[in-house]
N, C-alpha and C positions, 0 to 999 in steps of 0.2 A: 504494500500500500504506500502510495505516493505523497507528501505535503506541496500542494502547489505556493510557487513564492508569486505573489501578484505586488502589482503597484500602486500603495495607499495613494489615496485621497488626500492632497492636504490643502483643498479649496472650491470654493463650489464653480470658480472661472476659470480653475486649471483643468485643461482636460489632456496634456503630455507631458513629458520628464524625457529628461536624456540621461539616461544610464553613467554614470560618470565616472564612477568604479567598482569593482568588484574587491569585497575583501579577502573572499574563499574564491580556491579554483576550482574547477570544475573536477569531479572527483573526493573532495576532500571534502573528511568526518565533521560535520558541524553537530554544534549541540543548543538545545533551545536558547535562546537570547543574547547565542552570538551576532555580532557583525557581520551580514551578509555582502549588502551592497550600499553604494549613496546614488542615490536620484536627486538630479539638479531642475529645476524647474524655472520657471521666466519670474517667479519672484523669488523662491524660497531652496537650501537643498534639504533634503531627508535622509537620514540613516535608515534602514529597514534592518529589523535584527529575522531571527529564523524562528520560525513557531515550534518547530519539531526540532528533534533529532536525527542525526541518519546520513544517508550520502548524499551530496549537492549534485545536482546534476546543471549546468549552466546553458540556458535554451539560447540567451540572446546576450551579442556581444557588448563590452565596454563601448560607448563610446554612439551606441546607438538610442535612437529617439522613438519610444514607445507611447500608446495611449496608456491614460490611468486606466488600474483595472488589469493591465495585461500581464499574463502568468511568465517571466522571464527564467524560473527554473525551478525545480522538483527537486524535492528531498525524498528521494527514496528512504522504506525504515531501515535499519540497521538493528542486530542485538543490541542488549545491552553493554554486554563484554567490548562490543566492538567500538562502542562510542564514548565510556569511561575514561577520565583521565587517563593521561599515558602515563607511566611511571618509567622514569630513569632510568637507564640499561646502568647497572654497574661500569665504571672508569675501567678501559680494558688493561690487560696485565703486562708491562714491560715485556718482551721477548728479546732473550741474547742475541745479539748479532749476528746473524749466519753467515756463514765462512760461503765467499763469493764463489758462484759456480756456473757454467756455462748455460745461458737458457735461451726458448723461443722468444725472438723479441715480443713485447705486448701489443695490443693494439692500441693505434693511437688515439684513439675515443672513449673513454669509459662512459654512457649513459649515469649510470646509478650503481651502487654499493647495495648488498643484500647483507644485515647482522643477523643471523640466524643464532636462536640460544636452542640445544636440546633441551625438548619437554620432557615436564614430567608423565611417570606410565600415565596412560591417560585423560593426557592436555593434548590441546591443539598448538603447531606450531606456531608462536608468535615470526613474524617477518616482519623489519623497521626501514622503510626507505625515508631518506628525505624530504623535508617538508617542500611539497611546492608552494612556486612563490605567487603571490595575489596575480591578478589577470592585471597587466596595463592599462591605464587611462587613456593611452593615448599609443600610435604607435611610434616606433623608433624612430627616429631621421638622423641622415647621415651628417656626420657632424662637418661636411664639405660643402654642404647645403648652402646654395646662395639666398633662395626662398623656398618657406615651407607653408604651406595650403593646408589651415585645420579649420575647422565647422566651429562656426561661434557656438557661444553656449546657450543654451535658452535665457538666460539672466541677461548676457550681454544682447540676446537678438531682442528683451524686453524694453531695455534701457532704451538702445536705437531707437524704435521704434515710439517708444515715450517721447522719447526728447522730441522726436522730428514731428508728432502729432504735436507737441506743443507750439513747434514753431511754427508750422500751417494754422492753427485754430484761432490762436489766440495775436491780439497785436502787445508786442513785449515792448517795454520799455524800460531801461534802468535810470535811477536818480544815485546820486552819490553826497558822503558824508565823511568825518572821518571823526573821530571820537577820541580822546584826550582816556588815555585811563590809568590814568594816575590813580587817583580816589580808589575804582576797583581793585589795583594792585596793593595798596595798603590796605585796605579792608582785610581782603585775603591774609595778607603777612602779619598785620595784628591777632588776625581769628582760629590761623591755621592752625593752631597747637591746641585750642581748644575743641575745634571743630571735630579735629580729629580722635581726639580724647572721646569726648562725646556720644558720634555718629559711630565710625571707624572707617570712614574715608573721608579723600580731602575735597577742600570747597572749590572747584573750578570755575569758569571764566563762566560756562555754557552757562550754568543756575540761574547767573544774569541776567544774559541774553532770552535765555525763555520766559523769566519774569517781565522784563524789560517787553518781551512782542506782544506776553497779555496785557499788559498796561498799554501798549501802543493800541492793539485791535481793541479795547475797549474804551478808548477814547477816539478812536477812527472806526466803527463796525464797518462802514460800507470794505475797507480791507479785507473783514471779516467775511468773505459770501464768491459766490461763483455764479458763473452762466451757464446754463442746462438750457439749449434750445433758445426758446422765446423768451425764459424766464430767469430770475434773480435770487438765487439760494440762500436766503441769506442765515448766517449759523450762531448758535445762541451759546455754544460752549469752545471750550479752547485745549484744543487736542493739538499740541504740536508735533510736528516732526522734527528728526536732529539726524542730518544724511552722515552716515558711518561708512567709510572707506573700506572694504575688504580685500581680499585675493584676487576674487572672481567679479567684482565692479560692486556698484554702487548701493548700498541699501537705504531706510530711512522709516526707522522705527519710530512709534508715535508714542510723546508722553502723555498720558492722558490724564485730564480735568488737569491742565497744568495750573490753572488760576488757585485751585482747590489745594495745595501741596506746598510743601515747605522746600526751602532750599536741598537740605538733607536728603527728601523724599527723592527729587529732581535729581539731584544729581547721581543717587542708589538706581532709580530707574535708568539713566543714561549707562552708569556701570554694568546694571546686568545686561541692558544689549550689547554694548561692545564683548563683552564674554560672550555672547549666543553668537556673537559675527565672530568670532575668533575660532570659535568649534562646531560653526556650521548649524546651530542649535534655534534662529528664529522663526517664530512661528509664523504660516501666513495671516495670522490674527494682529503680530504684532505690529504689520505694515497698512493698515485698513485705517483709511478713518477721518487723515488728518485735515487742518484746515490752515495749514500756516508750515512751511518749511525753515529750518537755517541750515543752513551749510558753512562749514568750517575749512577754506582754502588756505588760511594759513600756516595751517600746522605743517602743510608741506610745502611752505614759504611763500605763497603769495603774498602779492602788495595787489592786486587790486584787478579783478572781474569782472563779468554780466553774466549770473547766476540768471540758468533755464529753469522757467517753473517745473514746478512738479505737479503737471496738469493730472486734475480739472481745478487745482488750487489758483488761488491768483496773484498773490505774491508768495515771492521767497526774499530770507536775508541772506546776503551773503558778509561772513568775517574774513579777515585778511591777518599777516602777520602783524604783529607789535613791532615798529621801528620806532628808536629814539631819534629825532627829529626838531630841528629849532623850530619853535613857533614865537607871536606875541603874544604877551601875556601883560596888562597895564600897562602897555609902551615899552614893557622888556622885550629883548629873546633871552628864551631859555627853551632849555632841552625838555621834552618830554615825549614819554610812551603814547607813542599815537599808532591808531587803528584805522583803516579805511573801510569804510562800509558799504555796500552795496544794496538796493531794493529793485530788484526786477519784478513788473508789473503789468496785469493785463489794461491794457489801455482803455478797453473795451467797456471795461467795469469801475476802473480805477482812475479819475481824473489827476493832473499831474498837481496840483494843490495837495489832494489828499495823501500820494504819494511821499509829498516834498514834506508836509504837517507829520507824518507817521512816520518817517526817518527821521525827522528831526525831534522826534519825543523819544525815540529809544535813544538816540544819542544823548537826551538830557537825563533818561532813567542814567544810563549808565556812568556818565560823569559827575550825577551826584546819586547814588544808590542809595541814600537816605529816603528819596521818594518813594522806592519800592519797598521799604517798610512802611512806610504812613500812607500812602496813597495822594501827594500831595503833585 
């Protein structure tokens, strides 16, 4: 009797996965709630463990694009004897040296080693080959290769495909700002020992900036709402998004009721996504929903953008790296931590006032953070 290994569901819009690896070979003993395979999908990937125990048998290769639902390989059952831990061959026994003596030469291939132990009266022989190695992701290329031709992934043919509906749909526009964050950075350096103490992580930039866009969208709502058709959605709660860089491209996990949450809460939430983007672990619940993007370009040193919406949303922020920079400050120059900011917007929906008004209040949350505790 066979266990069929099919391909979960993990959305009611996804209907394929591309197969992406294989953990087990085809042939080899799996045992229930091993790692079988990872399916990657246009938002999300998945681990798939094994129901059963027994032998894999492998229907469909790494690397190909299956519907949800389809059975990619069979577990045949196996005894029990046969699928138990292995247990260690004893370390074999030094053997003297043999005194050198004329032989056929070998041949030049060995396959595989056979360890054979005699049984005892009455047992079956045990026989231990080497473990084979996981199925390839991908195949080989020769490392003389001038170009190599691989099949995007569903995730990146998702993104594409995002981005470029955003840029036919919608009329995009960015305004620009740059932010002084001095203030933030002391706040931080005063608070971080206790913060830390506290919570048990530290207090980041991001806590800010998600406070800082609920207080912008609810002093600007019309920011707050999109265009469905003929009509004006407009949305009464504040579910942000915070895009997180991965391997495999671009995600953008939602903090949700972020007005509702504490700095702590914000920043524990953004911690556990990046741990679920680091081991493949988000859920496609975790990407649904939002109504407000930031994007973080500086971390990997930009100074300055035009962040694409994350449609059907209608703005996104985009942050930049921190450069020390002279400004005036009361008829001085002095040096200070400045930030450029970015607000790309549907024009459609977003007049360039309200635009210009809504980046210029997160730039005053931010430079004086005082507001986002009093609401002032």
């Amino acid at each position: 009797m066979s266990q069929e290994v099919r391909i979960p569901s993990v959305g009611e819009s996804i209907t394929s996965g591309t197969i992406a690896q294989w953990h087990k070979a085809d042939g080899d003993l799996v045992r229930a709630g091993d790692l079988l395979l990872t399916v990657e999908t246009d938002k999300i990937s998945t681990e798939v463990p094994a129901e059963a125990s027994g032998v894999l048998r492998i229907r469909v290769a790494a690397g190909t694009e299956v519907e949800i639902g389809a059975v990619v390989a069979l577990i045949e059952e196996a005894s029990a004897a046969t699928v138990a831990p292995a247990i260690s061959p004893p370390p074999p026994i030094s053997a003297p040296e043999p005194t050198p003596v004329a032989v056929a030469p070998a041949p030049k291939v060995v396959e595989a080693f056979v360890q054979a132990v005699e049984p005892a009266e009455g047992s079956q022989l045990t026989v231990l080959t080497p473990a084979r190695q996981p199925a390839a992701a991908v195949p080989a290329v020769r490392s003389d290769s001038r170009v190599v031709r691989v099949k995007m992934s569903p995730l990146r043919r998702k993104i594409a495909s995002h981005l470029v509906e955003a840029q036919h749909t919608a009329a995009i526009l960015t305004t620009f700002n740059e932010c002084d964050m001095s203030a933030i950075m002391k706040l931080r350096k005063d608070l971080q020992d206790s913060f830390v103490a506290r919570h048990g992580l530290k207090l980041g930039f991001m806590s800010f900036f998600v406070k800082a866009t609920v207080d912008a969208l609810q002093n600007i709502p019309q920011v707050n709402g999109r265009i469905d058709g003929d009509d004006i959605i407009q949305n009464h709660f504040y579910d942000i998004g915070v895009a997180i860089g991965t391997e495999k491209g671009l995600i953008v996990p939602v903090v949700r009721d972020a007005d509702q949450k504490t700095f702590a809460e914000i920043e524990q939430d953004i911690a556990d996504y990046a741990a679920k983007a680091r081991t493949g672990k988000i859920a496609f619940e975790d990407l649904q929903g939002g109504v407000f993007t930031i994007s973080n370009g500086g971390i990997y040193g930009s100074l300055l953008s035009t962040p694409i919406l994350n449609f059907p949303q209608s703005a996104i922020l985009g942050m930049h790296a921190i450069q020390d920079r002279p400004v005036a400050r009361d008829g001085q120059v002095v040096i200070r931590p400045m930030m450029n900011l970015a607000l790309s917007y549907d024009h459609r929906l977003i007049d360039g006032k309200e635009a210009v008004t809504f980046l210029t209040r997160i730039k005053d949350c931010l430079e004086q953070p005082a507001r986002l505790m009093v609401g002032a």
